[in-house]
N, C-alpha and C positions, 0 to 999 in steps of 0.2 A: 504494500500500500504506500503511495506517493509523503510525503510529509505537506500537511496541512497549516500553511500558514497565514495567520491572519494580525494585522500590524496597523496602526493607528500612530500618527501623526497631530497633534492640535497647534494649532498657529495661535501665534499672540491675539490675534482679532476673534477666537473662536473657536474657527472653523476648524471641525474635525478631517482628516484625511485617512479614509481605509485604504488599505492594500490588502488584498485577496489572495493568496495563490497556491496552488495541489487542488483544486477542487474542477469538476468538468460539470458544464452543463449548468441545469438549474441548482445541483446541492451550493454555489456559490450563496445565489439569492436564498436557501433555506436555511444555510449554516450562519446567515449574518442580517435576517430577518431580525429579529428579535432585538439584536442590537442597534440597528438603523433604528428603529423604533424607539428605543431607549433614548437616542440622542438625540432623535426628535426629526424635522423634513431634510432629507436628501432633495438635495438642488440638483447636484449632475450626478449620474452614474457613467462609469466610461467602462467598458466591458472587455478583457483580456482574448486571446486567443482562446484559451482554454474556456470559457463562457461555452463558445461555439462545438466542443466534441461533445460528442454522445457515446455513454457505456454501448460498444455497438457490442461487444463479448455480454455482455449480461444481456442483451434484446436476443441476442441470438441462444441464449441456452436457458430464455425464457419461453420462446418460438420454439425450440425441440422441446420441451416440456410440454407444450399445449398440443404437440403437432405427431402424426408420423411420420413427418420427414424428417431424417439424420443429413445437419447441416459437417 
């Protein structure tokens, strides 16, 4: 499993700055829900390359599980 890391930044004016990164997909926005919220309205989100994969290894041996076909 990749290392998970999650990093915060706050500027003298404020402003918080997350840094995100080991996470694919939406577990991003689920693993840092909570916390956005705690600190209250996100103005920009900017979204890494990793945002964009999908567990394709887990869709796939969720598909042979439901399916008879051996992928």
């Amino acid at each position: 499993m990749p290392q998970r890391t999650l990093r915060f930044k706050i500027h003298q004016d404020g402003r918080v700055e997350e840094t995100v990164e080991g996470f694919n997909g939406r577990a991003c926005d689920e693993a840092t829900r909570n916390i956005e919220k705690s600190l209250g309205e996100v103005k920009v989100k900017n979204k890494t390359s990793e945002a964009f994969i999908s567990n394709q290894t887990k869709n796939l041996q969720q598909l042979n599980k439901e399916s008879n076909v051996t992928f």
